[in-house]
C-alpha positions as CSV (number, residue, x, y, z in Angstrom):
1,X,11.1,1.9,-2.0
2,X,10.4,1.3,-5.6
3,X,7.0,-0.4,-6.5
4,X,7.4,-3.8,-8.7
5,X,7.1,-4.0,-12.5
6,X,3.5,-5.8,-13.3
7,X,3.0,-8.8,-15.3
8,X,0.3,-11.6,-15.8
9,X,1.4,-14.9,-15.0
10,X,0.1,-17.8,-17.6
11,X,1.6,-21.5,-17.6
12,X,4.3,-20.5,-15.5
13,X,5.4,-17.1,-17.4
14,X,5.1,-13.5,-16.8
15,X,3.4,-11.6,-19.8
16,X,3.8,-7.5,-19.8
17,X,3.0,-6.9,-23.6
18,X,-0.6,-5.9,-23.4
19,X,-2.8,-2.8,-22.8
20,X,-2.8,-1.5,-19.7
21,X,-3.9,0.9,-16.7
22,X,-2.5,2.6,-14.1
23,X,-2.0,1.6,-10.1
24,X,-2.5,4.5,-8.1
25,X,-1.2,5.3,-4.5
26,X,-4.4,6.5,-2.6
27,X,-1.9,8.2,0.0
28,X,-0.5,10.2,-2.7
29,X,-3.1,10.2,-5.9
30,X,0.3,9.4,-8.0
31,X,0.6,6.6,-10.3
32,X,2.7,3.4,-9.5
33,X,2.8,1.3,-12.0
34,X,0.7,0.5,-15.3
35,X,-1.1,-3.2,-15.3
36,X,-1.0,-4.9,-18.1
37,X,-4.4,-6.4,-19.3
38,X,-5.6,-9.9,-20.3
39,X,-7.4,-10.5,-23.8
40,X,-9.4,-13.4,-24.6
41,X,-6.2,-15.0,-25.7
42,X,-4.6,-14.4,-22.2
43,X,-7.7,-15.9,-20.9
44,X,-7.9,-19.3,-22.9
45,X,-4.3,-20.0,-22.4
46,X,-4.5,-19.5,-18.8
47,X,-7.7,-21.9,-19.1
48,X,-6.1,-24.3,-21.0
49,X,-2.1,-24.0,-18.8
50,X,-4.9,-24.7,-15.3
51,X,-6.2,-27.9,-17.5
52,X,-2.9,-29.3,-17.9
53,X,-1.0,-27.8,-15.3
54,X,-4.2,-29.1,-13.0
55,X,-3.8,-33.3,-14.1
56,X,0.2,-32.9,-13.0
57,X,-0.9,-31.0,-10.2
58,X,-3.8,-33.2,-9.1
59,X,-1.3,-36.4,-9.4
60,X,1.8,-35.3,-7.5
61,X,1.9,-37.1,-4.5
62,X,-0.1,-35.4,-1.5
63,X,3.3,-35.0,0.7
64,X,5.3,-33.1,-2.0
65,X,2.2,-30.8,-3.2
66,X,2.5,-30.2,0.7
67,X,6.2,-29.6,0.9
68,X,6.2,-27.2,-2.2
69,X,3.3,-25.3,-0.5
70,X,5.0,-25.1,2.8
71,X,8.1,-24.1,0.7
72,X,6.1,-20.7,-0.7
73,X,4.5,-20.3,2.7
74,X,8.2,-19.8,4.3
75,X,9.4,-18.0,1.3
76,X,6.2,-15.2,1.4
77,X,7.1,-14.9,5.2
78,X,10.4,-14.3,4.8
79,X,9.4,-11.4,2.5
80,X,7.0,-10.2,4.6
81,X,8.8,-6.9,4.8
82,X,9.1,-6.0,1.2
83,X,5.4,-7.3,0.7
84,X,3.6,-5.0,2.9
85,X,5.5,-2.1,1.6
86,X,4.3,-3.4,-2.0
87,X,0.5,-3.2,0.2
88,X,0.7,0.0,1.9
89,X,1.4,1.5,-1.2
90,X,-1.3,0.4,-3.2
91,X,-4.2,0.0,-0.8
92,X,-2.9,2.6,1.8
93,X,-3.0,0.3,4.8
94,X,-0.2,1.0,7.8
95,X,2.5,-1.2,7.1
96,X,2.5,-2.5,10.3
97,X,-1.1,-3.6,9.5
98,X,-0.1,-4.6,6.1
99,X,2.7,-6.9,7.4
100,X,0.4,-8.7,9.6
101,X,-1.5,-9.4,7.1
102,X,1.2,-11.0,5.0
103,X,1.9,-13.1,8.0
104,X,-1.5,-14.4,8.4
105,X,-1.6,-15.8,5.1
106,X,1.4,-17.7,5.3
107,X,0.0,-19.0,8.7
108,X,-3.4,-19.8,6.3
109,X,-1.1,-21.3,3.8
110,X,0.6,-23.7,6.1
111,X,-2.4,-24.7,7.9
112,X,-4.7,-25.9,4.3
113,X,-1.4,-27.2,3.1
114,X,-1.4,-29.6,6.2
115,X,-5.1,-29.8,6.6
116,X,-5.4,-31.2,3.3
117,X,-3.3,-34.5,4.0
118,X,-6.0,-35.3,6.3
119,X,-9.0,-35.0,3.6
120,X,-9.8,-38.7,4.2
121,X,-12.2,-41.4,2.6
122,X,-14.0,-43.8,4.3
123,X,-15.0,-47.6,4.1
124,X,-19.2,-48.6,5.0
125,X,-19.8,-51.6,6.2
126,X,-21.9,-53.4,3.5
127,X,-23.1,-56.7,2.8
128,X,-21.7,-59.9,0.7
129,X,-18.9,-59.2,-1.8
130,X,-19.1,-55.5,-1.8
131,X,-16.9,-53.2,-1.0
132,X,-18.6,-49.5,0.0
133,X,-16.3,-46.2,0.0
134,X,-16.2,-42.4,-0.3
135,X,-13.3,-40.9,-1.8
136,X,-12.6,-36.8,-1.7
137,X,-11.0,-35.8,-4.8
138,X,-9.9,-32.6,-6.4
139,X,-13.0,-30.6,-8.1
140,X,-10.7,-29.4,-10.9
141,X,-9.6,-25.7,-12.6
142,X,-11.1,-23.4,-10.1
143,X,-11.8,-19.6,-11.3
144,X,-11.8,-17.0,-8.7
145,X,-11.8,-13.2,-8.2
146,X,-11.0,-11.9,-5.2
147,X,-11.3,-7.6,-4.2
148,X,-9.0,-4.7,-2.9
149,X,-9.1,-4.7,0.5
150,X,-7.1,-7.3,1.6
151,X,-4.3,-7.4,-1.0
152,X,-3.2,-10.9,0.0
153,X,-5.5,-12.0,2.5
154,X,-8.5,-12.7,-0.3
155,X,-6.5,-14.2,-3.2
156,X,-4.5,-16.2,-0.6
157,X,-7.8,-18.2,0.5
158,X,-8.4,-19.0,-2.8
159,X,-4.9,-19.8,-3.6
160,X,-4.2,-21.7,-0.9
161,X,-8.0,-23.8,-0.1
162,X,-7.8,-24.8,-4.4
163,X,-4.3,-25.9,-4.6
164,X,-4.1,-27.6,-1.3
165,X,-6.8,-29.6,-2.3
166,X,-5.1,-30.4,-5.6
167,X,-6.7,-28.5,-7.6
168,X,-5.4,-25.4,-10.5
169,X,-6.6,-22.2,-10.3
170,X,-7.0,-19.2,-12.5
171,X,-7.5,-16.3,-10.2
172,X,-8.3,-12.7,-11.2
173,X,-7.3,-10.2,-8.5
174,X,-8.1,-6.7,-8.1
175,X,-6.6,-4.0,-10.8
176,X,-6.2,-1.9,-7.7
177,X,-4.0,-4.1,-5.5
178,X,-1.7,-6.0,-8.2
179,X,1.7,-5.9,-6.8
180,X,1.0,-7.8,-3.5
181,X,-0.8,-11.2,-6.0
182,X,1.8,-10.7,-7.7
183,X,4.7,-11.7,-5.3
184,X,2.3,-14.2,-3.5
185,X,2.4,-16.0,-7.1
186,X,6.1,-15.3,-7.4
187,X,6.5,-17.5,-3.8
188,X,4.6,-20.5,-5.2
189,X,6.4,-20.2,-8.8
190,X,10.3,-20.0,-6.6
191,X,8.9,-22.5,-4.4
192,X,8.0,-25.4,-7.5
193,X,4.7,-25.2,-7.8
194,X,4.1,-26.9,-12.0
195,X,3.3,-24.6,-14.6
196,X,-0.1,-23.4,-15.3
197,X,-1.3,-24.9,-11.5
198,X,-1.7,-21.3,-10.7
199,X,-2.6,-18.6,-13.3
200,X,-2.7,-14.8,-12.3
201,X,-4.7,-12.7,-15.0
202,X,-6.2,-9.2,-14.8
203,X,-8.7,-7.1,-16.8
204,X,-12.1,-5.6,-17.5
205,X,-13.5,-7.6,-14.1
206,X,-17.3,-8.2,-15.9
207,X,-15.6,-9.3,-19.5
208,X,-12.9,-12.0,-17.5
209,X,-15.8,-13.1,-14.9
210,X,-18.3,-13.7,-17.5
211,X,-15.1,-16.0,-20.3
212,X,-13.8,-17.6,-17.1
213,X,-16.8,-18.6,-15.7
214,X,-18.7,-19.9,-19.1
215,X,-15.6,-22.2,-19.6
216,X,-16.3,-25.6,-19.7
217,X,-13.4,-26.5,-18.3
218,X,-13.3,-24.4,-15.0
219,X,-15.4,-26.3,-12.4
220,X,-15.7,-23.8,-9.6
221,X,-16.1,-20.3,-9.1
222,X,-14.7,-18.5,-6.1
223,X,-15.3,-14.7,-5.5
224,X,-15.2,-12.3,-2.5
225,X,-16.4,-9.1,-3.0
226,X,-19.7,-7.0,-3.1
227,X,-23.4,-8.7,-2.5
228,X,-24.5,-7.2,-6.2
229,X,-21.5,-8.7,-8.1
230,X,-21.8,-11.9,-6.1
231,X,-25.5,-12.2,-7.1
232,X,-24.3,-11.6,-11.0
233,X,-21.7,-14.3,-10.3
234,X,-23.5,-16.7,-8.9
235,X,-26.4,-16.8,-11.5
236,X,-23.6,-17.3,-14.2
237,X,-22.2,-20.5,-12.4
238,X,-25.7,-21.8,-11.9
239,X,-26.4,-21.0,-15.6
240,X,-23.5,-23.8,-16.2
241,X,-24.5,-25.9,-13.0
242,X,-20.8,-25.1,-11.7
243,X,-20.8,-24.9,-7.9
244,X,-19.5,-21.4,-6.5
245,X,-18.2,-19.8,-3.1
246,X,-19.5,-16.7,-2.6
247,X,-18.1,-15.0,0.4
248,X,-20.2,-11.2,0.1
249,X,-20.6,-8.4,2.3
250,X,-22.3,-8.0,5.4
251,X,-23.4,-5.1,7.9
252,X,-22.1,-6.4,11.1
253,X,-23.8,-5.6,14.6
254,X,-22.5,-4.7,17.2
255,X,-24.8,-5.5,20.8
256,X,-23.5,-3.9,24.2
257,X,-26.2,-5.2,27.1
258,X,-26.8,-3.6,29.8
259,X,-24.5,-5.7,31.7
260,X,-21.4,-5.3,29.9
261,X,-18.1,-2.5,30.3
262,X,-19.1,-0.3,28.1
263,X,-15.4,1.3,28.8
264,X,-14.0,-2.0,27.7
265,X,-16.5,-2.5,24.8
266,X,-16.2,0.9,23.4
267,X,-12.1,0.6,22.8
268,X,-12.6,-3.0,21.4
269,X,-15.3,-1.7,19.1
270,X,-13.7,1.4,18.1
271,X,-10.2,-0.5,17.6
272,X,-11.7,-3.2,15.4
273,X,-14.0,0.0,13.3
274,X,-11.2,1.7,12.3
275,X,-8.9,-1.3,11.4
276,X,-8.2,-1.3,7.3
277,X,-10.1,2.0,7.4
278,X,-13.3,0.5,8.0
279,X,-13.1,-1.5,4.4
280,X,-13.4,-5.0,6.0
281,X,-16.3,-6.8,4.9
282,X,-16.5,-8.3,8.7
283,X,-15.8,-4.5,10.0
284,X,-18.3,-3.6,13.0
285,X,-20.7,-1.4,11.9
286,X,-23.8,-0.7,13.3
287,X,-23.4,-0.1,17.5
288,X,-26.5,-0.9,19.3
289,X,-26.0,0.2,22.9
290,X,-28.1,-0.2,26.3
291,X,-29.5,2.7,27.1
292,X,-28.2,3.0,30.5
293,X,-24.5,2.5,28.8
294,X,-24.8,4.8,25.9
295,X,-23.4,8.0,27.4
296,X,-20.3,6.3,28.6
297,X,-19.7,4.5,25.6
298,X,-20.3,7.4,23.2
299,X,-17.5,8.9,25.4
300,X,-15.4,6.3,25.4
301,X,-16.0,5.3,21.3
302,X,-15.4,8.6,20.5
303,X,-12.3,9.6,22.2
304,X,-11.0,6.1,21.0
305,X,-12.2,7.5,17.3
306,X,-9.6,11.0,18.5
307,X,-6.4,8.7,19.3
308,X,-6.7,7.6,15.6
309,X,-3.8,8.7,13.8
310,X,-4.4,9.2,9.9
311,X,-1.7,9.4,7.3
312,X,0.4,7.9,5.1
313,X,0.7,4.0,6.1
314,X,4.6,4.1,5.1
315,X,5.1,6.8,8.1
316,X,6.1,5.8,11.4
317,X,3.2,6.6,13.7
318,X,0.1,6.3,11.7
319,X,-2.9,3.8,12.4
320,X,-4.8,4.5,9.6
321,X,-4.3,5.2,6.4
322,X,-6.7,6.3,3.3
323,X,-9.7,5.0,1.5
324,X,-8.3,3.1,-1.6
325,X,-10.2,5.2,-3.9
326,X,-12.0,8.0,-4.7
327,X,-15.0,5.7,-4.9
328,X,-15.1,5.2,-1.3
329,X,-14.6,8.9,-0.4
330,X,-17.5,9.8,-2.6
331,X,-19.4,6.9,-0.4
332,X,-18.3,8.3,2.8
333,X,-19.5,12.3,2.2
334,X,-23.0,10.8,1.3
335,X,-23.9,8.4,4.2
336,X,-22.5,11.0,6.6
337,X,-24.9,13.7,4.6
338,X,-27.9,11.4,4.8
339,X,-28.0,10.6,8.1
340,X,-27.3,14.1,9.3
341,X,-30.2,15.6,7.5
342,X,-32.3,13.1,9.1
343,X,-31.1,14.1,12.8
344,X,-28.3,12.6,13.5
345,X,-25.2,14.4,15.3
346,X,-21.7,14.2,14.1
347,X,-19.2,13.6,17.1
348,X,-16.4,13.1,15.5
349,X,-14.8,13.4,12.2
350,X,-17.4,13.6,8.9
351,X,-15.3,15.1,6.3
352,X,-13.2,14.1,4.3
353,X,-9.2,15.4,5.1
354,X,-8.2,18.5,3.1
355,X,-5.1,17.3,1.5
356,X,-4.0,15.1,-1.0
357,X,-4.9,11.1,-1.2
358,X,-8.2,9.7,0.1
359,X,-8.3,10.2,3.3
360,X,-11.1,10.2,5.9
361,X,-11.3,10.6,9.2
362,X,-13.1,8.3,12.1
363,X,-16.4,9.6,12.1
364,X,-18.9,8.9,14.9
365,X,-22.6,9.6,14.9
366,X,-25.6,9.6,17.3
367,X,-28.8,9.3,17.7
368,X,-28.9,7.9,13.9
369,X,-32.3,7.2,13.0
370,X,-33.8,3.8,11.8
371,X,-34.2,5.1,8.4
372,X,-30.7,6.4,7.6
373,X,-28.6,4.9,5.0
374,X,-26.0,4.4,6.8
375,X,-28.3,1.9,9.0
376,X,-29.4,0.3,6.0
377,X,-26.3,0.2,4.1
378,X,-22.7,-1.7,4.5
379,X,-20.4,1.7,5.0
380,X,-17.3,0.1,4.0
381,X,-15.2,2.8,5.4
382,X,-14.5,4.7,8.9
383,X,-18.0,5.7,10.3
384,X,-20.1,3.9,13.1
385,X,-23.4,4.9,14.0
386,X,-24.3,4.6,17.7
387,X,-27.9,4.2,18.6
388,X,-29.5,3.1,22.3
389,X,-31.9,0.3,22.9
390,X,-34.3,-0.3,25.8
391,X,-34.6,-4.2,25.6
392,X,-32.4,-6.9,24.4
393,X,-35.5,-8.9,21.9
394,X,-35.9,-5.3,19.7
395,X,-31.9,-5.1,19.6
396,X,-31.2,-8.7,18.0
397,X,-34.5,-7.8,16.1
398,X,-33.1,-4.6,14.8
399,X,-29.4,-6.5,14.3
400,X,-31.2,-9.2,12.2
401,X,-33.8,-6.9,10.4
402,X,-31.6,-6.8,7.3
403,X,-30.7,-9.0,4.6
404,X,-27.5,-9.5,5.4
405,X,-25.6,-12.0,7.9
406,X,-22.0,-12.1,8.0
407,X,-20.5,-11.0,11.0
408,X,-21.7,-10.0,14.2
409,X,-20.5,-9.2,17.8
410,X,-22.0,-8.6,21.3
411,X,-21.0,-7.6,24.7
412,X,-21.4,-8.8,28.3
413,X,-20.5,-10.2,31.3
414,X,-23.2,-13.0,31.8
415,X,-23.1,-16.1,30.4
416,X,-26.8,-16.5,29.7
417,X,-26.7,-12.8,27.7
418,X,-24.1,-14.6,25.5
419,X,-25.5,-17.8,24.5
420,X,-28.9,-15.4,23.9
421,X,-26.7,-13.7,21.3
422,X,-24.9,-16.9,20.2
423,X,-28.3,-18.6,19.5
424,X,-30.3,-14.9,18.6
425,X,-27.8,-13.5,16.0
426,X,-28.5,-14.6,12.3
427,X,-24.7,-13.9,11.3
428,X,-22.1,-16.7,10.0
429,X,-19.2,-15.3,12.4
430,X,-20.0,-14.4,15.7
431,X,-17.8,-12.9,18.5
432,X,-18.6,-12.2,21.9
433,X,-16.8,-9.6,24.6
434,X,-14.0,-9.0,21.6
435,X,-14.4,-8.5,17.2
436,X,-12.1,-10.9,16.2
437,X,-12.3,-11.8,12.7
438,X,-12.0,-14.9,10.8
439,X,-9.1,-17.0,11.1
440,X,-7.4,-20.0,9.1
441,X,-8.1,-22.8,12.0
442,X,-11.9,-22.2,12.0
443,X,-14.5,-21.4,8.9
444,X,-15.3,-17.8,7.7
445,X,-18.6,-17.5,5.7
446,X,-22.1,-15.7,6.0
447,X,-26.0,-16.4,6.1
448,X,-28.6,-14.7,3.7
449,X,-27.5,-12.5,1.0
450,X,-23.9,-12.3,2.6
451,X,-23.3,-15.5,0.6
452,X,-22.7,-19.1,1.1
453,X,-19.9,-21.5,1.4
454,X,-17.0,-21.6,4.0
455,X,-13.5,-20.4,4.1
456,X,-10.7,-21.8,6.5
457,X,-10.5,-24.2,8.9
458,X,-11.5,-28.1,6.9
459,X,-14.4,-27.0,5.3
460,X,-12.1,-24.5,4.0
461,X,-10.4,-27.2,2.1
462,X,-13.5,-29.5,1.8
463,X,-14.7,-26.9,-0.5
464,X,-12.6,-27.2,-3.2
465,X,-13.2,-31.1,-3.2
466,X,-16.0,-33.7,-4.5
467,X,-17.0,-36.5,-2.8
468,X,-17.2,-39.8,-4.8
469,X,-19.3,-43.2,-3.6
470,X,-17.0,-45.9,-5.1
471,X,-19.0,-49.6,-4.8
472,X,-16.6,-52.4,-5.6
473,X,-18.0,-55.9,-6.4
474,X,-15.4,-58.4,-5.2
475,X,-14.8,-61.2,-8.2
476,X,-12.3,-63.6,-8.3
């Protein structure tokens, strides 16, 4: 298949003139396409189209901003085919993966589009000739950045939370992943949406952040991605008293008591470790495992880790496919280093594949020390450390030790065991006898430095909203 020609899209046109770089396949190492680049210029106009763009926006009438976005919703699913492709050769992921994903985010489309016909007012009771209400309205021109690893699933929550609430949005994807944004916006464009309601840019990520955000007319910031960047973010929003999502990364636990099947566990576990290659920011990570369970479950996780079959996500057969950069390779060949040289066994995998593309294997280790990186650190990629616990306190103590608080998952059969992890974990998303991660009915978000602010379900849409106290004095 061919990979699409790349353009920015400003006030409802596509713009290839500029500077660019290149889009490389991390299956291959080859070059894709070259991305154009936004200049301050791009970046003003796109600010000013989401001003404009957001008043018509903002005043068309709640049921057709919902038919237009039900409109792109069917027209992105119908394409779901052509669109992972576009995916699996940028980021690597299997297509079968990949086309899931595409999915999903229709299904997230569809559900804020509807959700948001429901973002009612109220009326207080009050006394004499006053009338009391709250009134949700849009926040305004939203400015959002959104990562690699899931190619639609992160610019599709911004895209659809901010435009089914009415508002525009200027949204900066990743320079790594630019074809799949790209036919997301080309759905909402084919499906009606006004010009400049949604405004795709891309460029030096620290230059656009730091324009976007000290705009006076962008009200919101919205960014997924790393807990340093995220910090760096945040702190310019605050500087301008603009309110910000920050959905950041985590280091999610995993807890199997004593009194779960560890058989059952360990291919849930290892399933959910390897999905994406292990770059999911909700990806389990650290596997804390009774004592009296571990043997079976290191068995069990690793020969899990074995079925794994690594390749080239356009071939028929593979289950995972490469890093999506050098970057994470680099990442990978250190953690695994580290916590060998402090004692820890290799079980499986821990080097990277001698071909060419980014590709590493599933890598299992044991008997990882407390004071290995890769305990301390999110991996973002295919390696889980195993380590055995005596008692149930010093696991949630260990799980919780860090300042991070995502995502996090536990194991067992009792009922009392899980509402002791439901109410012990400090973690924002919390699954129990499966690692399911977020989806669009419910919210998504984490605790500590894995951020604030929700994503999906109502408060997905609540986000992008104020609320208003209106008192009305009755005269005659």
């Amino acid at each position: 298949m061919t990979y699409p020609d790349l353009s920015l899209y400003i006030d409802g046109e596509w713009i290839a003139d500029r500077v660019t770089v290149p889009v490389i396949n991390p299956a291959t190492e080859e070059t894709l396409a070259h991305l154009p680049l936004a200049g301050v210029d791009d970046l003003d106009r796109a600010i000013a189209a989401a001003v404009r763009g957001g008043k018509v926006w903002r005043d068309t009438p709640v049921a057709d901003r919902t038919r237009i976005l039900l409109r792109a919703a069917d027209l992105l699913a119908g394409r779901a085919d052509r669109v992972a492709e576009i995916m699996t050769l940028e980021q690597g992921k299997p297509r079968a993966e990949a086309r899931n994903e595409v999915l999903r985010v229709a299904g997230a489309l569809r559900w804020d589009a509807e959700d948001a016909r429901r973002a009612y007012g109220r009326i207080i009771p009050s006394a004499g000739d006053t009338v009391l209400s709250v009134r949700h309205e849009p926040v305004g021109p939203v400015a959002a950045f959104t990562p690699w690893n899931f190619p639609a699933g992160s610019p599709m929550r911004k895209m659809a939370g901010a435009l089914s609430a009415g508002c525009s949005i200027v949204i900066k994807a990743s320079e790594e992943t630019p074809g799949t944004a790209s036919e997301i916006v080309r759905c909402f464009a084919e499906a009606g949406l006004p010009a400049g309601a949604l405004n795709l840019v891309f460029g030096e990520p620290a230059e656009v952040s730091k324009h976007l955000i000290a705009s006076p007319d962008i009200r919101l910031v919205a960014f997924t991605g790393s807990i340093p960047v995220g910090k760096l973010l945040a702190a310019q929003a605050g500087a301008e008293m603009k309110p910000s999502l920050m959905e950041l990364g985590g280091h999610a636990p995993v807890i199997v008591a004593a009194d779960a099947d560890p058989v059952q566990a360990a291919r849930k576990a290892a399933f959910a470790k390897f999905v994406n290659a292990g770059q999911v920011c909700t990806s389990p990570s650290r596997f804390l495992v009774h004592e009296s369970l571990y043997s079976t479950f290191v068995a069990e996780f690793t020969a899990a880790a074995g079925r794994v079959v690594v390749g080239d996500g356009l071939h028929e057969g593979v289950t995972m496919g490469p890093l999506a950069n050098e970057r994470r390779l680099k990442a990978m060949e250190e953690l695994v280093a580290d916590a060998v040289s402090r004692g820890a066994v290799i079980k499986a995998g821990g080097e990277r594949l001698d071909r060419p593309g980014y590709f590493f294997p599933p890598t299992v280790l044991v008997d990882v020390p407390g004071d290995a990186r890769i305990m301390r650190e999110e991996p973002f990629g295919p390696i889980a450390p195993i380590v055995a616990f005596s008692d149930l306190d010093e696991a949630l103590r260990i799980a919780n030790s860090l300042p991070y608080g995502l995502a996090a998952y536990g194991f067992t059969r009792s009922s009392k065991t899980a509402e002791r992890l439901a109410t012990g974990f400090e973690a924002g998303i919390l699954s129990i006898n499966h690692c399911g991660g977020s989806v669009h009915e419910a919210p998504s978000g984490g605790v500590k430095q894995s951020g604030y602010g929700r994503e999906g379900g109502p408060e997905g849409v609540e986000a992008y909203l104020i609320t208003k106290r209106v008192s009305h004095l009755l005269v005659d």
